[in-house]
N, C-alpha and C positions, 0 to 999 in steps of 0.2 A: 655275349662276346666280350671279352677284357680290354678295355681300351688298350690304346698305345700308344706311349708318350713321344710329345714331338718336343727335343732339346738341343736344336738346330743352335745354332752360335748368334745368330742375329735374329731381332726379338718379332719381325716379322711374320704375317699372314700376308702370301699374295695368293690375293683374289682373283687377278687375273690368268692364273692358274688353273684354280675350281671354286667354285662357289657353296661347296654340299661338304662341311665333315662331322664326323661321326664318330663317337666312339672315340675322343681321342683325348689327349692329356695334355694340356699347353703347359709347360715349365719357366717361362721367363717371362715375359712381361711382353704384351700385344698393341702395336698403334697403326692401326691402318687409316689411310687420308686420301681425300684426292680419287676418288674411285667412283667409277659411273657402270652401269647394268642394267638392260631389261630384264633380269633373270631373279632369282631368289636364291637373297643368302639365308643357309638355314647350319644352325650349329645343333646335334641332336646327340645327348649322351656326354657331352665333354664337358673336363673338367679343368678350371682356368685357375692356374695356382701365384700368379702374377696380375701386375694392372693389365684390364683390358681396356682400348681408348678404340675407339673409332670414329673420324671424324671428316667431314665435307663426304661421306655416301650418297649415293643416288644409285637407288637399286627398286625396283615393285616390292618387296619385301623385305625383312630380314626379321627370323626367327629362333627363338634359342627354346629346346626341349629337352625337359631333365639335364639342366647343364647347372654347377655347381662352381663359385666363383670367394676364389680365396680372399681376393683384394677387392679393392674397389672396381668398378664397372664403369666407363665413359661411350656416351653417344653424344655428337655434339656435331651442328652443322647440318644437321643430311634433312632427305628427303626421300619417302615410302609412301606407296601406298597403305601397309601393313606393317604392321608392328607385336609380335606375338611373342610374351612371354611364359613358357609354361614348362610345372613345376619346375622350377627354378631357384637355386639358396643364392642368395645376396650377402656380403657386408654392406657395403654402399652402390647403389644403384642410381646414377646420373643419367637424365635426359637434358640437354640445353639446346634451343633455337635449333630442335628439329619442325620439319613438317612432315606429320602424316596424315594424308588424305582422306584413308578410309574408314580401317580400326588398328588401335593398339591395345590391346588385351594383355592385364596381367591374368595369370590364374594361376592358382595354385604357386603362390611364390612367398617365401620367405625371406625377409630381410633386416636389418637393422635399419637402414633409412634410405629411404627412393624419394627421390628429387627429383621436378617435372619443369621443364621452363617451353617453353613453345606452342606450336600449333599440333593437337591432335584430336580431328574432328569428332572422334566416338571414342572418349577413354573408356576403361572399363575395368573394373577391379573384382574378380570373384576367388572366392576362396583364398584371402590371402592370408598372412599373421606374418605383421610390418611392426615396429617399433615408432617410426617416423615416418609421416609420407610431408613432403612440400612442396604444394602443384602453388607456383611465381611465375605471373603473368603467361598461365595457360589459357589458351585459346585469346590474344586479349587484340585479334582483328575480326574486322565483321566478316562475314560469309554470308554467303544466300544460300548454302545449305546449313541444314540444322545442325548445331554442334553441342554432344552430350559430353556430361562425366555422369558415370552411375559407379556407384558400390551398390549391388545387387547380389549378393549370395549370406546366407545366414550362418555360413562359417566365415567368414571374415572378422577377423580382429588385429584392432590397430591401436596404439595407445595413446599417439598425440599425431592429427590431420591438420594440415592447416593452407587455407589457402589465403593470400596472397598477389592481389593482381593490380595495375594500374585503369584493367579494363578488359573486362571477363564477359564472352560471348555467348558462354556456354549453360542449356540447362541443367543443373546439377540435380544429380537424384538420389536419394538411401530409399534402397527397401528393405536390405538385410543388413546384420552383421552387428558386432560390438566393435563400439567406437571411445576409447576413455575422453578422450578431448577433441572437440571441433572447433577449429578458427577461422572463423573469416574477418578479412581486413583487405579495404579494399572499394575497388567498383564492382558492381556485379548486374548486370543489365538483362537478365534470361531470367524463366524462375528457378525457383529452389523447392526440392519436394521432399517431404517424408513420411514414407511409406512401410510398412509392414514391419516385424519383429525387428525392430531397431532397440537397441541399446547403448543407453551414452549416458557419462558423468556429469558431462561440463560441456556445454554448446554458447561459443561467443562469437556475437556478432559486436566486433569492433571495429571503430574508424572508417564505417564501412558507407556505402551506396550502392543500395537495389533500387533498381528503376522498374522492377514486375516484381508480382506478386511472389508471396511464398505461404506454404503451404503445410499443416503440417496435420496428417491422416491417424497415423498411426505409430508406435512408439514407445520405450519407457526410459521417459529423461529424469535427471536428477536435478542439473540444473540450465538453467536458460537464463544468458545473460545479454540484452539489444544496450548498446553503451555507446554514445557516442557516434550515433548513427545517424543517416539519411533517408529512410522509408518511402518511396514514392508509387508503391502499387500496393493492392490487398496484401494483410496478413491473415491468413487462418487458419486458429487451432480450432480443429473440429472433431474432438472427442465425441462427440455426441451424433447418431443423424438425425440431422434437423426435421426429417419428414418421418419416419419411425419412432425417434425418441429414445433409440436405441442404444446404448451405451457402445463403443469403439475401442480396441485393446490402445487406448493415447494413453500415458501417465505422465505427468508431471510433477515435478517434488516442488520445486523452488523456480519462479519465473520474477527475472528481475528486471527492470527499463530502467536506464537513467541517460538523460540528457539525448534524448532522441527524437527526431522532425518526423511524423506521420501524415502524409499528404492525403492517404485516406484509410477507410477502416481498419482498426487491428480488432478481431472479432475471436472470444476464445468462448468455446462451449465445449464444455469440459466435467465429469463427475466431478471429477477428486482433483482441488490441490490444495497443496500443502501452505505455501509462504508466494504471495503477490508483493512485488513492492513498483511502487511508481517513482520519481522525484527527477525533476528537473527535465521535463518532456512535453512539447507541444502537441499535440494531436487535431488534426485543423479539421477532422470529421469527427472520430469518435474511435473513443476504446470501448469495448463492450465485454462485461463477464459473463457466463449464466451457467449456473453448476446445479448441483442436488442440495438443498436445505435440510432434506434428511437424511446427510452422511453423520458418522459417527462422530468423525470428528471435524473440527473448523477451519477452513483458512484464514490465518493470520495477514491481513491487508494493511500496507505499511504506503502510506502519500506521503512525502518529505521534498524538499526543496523549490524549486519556481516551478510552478504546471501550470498551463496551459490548455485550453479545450474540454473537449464534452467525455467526462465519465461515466458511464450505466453497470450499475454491477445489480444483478437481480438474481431470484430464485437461489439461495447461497446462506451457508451456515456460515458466520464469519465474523473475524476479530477484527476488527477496528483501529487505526492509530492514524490521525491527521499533525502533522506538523510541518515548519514551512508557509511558504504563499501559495496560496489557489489564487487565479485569478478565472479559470472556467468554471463550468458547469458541475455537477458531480449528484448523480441522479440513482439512489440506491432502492430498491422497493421486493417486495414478498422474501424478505428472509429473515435469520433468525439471527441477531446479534449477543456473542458472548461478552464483549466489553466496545464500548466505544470511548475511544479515548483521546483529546482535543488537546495537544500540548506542545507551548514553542509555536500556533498558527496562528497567522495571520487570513481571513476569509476576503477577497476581491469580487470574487463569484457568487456562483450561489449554489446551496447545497440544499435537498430535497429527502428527506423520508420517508417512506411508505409503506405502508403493509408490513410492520416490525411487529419480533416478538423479542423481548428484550429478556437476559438473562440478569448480569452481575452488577458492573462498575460502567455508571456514564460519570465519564471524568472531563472539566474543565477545565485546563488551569494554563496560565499565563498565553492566554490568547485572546486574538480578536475576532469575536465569531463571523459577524457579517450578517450575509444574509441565511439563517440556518434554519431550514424550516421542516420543523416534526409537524406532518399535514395529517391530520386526523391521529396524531400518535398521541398515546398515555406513557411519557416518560418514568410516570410513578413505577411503573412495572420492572424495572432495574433497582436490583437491590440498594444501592447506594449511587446517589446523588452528590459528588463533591464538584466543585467549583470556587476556584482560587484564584485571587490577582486576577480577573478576567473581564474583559469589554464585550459586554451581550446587547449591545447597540443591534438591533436587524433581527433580533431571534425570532423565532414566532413559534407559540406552543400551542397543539390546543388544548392540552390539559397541564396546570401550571404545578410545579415539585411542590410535594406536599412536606419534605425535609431535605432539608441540604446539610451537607458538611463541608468543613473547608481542608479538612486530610481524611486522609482513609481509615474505618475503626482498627482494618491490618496493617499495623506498621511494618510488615515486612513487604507490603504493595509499594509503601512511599509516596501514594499520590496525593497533591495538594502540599498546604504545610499548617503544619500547628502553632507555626508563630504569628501571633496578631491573626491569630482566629476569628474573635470578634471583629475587629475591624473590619476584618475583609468580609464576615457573611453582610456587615453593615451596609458595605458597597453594595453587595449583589442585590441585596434587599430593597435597596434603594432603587437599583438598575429596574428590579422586577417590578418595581410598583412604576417606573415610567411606562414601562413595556405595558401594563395592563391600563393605563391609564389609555395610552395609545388606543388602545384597540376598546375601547370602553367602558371596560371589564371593571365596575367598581367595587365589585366585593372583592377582587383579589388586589386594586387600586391599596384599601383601606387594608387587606391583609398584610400585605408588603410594607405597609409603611408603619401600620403597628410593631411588624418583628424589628424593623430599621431602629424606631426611637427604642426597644427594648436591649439592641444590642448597643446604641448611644448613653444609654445610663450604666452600659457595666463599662465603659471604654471610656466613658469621661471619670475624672478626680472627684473627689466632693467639691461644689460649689453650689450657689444657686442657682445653676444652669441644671447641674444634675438632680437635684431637690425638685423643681419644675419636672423634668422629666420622668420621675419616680410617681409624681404627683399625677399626672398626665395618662402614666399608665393603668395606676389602681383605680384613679377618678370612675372611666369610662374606657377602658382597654384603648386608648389612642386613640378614640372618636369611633368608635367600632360598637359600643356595647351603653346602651340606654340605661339596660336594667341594672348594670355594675352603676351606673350615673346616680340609678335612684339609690341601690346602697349602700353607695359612696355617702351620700347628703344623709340620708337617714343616720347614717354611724358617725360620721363627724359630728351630728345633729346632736345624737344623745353625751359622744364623749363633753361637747361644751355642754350640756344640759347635767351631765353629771357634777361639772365641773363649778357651775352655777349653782345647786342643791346644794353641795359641800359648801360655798363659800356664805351660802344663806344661816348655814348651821341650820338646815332644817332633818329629822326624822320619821322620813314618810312609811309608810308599810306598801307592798310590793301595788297594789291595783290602784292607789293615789299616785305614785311613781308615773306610772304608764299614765294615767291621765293628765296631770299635768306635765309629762314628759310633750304630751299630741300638741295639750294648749301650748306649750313653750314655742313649738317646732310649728306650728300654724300661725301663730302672730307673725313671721316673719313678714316686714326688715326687721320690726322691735327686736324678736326673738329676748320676752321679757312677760313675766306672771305680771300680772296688775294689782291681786292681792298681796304684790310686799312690793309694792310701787317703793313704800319707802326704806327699803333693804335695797331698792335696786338701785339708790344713789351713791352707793358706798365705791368706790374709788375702784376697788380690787373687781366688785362686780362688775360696773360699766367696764372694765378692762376685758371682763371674760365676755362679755354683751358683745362689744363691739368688733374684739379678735374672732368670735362666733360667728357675727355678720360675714364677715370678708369669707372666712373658709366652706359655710355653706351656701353665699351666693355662688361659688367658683363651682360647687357641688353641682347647683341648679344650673347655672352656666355650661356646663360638662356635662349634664344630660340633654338639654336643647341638642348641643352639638352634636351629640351622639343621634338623636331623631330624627337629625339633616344633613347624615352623611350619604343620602340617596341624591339629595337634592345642590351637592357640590362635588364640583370634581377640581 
């Protein structure tokens, strides 16, 4: 049937008239007010080529079917039981400070932007394709009956959702549809659910407050951003089922937290993701990871700014990066690390290791560890070892770095720095021989502190300090090595013993050498033949005599010390 247009002079619909049209063509612009009805307004087929406004209704219904709307659309004021919109075109579609009681159903509608302010106890959105939707302070009184918003249909798409509330009654639910952006900002006091073939770019929870739980089933998000929030029930991503083992169609690219209050668990069991980042967020029970350690590829795990509370991330292939204050827990165990990287941290807490299988780069640099403890772990098993400018005051290893560097051999990594290299492995060196001292540990005590005085003799100038220390090393490796002690003395022994023969003017043949080479080197303190007793008065001799004395008692001195480095700590 062809509509028929209504182009009446004044821009009026009386209701009180009929309640029912159909099929018709409104040409100016519509404001009806002030109108009460038990009956049902129902618009079915018409097409509205002006503003429509309707405002303070009070009717059981009012319904618009295949009706198509030039201008903008106003409801505002009223009260229904029902509210039904279907297939429906929109430019702008305005609900404000209605109440509907029962449901208000969009379906099948398309629009540029639908705007929702009020009470509507069961919204409901299927099959739409919206541009904007902005539901402001919807539902935001209590009720003793239950009041929903669901987007439930898997054609629905919407490009930018956002809600909006002072104080939100309502449980909200996705099981279907593409959604590009979701916002909440806000109170939000009911839970939140997602469920089924969901699709979404960008999910933010800002400025917000949930006081229940939320939930999230099923899904493939891209990103997830909690900023600036209040969390005071469960969160749970539950990719995974916990009693199966069974993987769940969840997806996750990018899940980020910053500056957020967690009154209790935020718990994510999940295959695959991509980028976790934490920083600046309290958690007063626990954040909990637990993923697959044998995925392909790794999540990139990023802590930055003040944290707070207990960390558990486990069973996870995963990239590392701490920087910032810890001051909680952070408790990682059975996964497979591709770099961990400690840079710009500060440690309050305490951090824990376990069941690692380490790949590339464990990097240290300009932080203060704390309490960092690799418990039963072999850090050797990482390619490279750098550690720079760093306070390893609290570390605990149980098997201690068999090479360190203080930058990366990739200079296109960056990590660490190559200025005052030595210096700094000096510090560390130094740091590690306290750490082992601490805990007992005297061969790795005296290993530490041999590399320390080794990288002190290339860092000092020439002096007599560093002459000592050059001395110190070849003597007996730093107190470390007996046997170098013995052929320290034995060679200094011969060099004066050579030096002694020359100055005698004597010419021995090779096996008179070696014997009187023994008796020279066995007289000691003399360290003097008695058959040229009187060659040995000569001035230049007693000089090499006596210079002799001093450098091979330091010899014998430097081997003792080396035989009793079991027995000093």
């Amino acid at each position: 049937m062809k509509k028929k247009p209504i182009n009446s002079k004044n821009s009026f619909i009386t209701l009180t008239d009929k309640l029912t049209y159909k099929d018709q063509i409104f040409e100016n612009y519509i404001k009806e007010t002030n109108f009460k009805t038990e009956g049902q307004i129902s618009f079915e087929n018409c097409t509205f080529k002006k503003v429509v406004a309707f405002e303070d209704i009070q009717a059981y219904s009012i319904s618009f079917l295949n009706c198509t709307f030039h201008q903008d659309f106003f409801l505002s004021d009223s009260e229904f039981n029902n509210i039904y919109f279907t297939i429906c075109k929109f430019k702008n579609c305005s609900l404000y400070k209605n109440k509907c009681f029962i449901d208000t159903n969009f379906n099948y509608v398309n629009a540029i932007n639908i705007d929702l302010n009020g009470i509507y106890n069961n919204l409901s959105f299927k099959k739409i394709n919206v541009r904007n939707i902005k539901l402001i302070d919807v539902n935001n009184e209590y009720s003793f009956e239950e009041q929903k918003i669901e987007f439930n249909d898997d054609e629905n798409i919407v490009e930018d959702l956002k809600f909006k509330s002072s104080s939100n009654y309502s449980q909200i639910c996705f099981t279907e549809g593409i959604y590009n952006s979701i916002w909440f900002d806000g109170f939000f006091n009911d839970k939140l659910n997602f469920n089924g073939n969901i699709k979404n770019q960008n999910l933010y929870f800002h400025s917000s407050t949930f006081n229940d739980r939320i939930d999230f089933n099923e899904g493939n998000f891209d990103n997830i951003s909690f900023n600036q929030s209040s969390f005071k029930g469960l969160i749970l991503i539950y990719g995974i089922d916990v009693l199966t083992k069974k993987s769940k169609n969840l997806l996750i690219d990018d899940l980020a937290i910053h500056s957020c209050q967690f009154e209790k668990d935020f718990s994510v069991y999940i295959k695959e993701i991509k980028y976790l980042n934490l920083s600046n967020n309290n958690f007063e029970k626990a954040f909990s990871l637990n993923s697959d350690k044998k995925n392909e590829n790794y999540t990139s795990f990023s802590l930055d700014g003040f944290n707070q509370g207990n960390v558990i991330i486990e069973n996870i292939y995963i990239d590392i990066t701490f920087s910032g204050i810890n001051t909680g827990n952070l408790y990682f165990k059975d996964m497979i690390i591709e770099n961990l990287i400690i840079r710009g941290f500060h440690n309050k807490g305490d951090i824990l290791f376990t069941k690692l299988i380490s790949k590339y780069d464990l990097v240290i640099q300009d932080s203060i560890v704390g309490n960092l403890n690799f418990f039963n772990e072999d850090i050797n098993y990482f390619e490279e070892i750098i550690i720079s400018n760093s306070n390893l005051k609290g570390l605990i290893l149980n098997k201690y770095p068999k090479k360190i560097r203080s930058y990366s051999s990739n200079p296109l990594k960056g990590y660490g720095s190559k200025k005052y290299s030595n210096r700094n492995l000096k510090n560390i060196y130094s740091q590690l021989k306290i750490i082992a001292k601490t805990n007992g540990d005297i061969d790795h005590m005296n290993k530490f502190k041999s590399l320390e005085f080794k990288k002190m003799v290339i860092i000092k100038s020439l002096s007599f300090d560093s002459i000592i220390l050059f001395l110190n090393w070849i003597s007996n490796n730093n107190g470390n090595s007996w046997f170098r002690g013995v052929l320290f003395t034995l060679s200094i022994g011969y060099l004066f013993f050579s030096l002694y023969i020359n100055n005698l003017n004597l010419n021995l043949s090779q096996n008179t050498l070696i014997e009187n080479y023994i008796l020279f080197i066995s007289s000691f303190p003399k360290l003097e033949l008695e058959k040229y007793s009187e060659l040995n008065k000569q001035w230049d001799v007693s000089l090499i005599i006596w210079i002799s004395r001093i450098f091979i008692s330091y010899g014998i001195y430097q081997t003792i010390t080396a035989f009793r480095k079991y027995g000093k700590i």
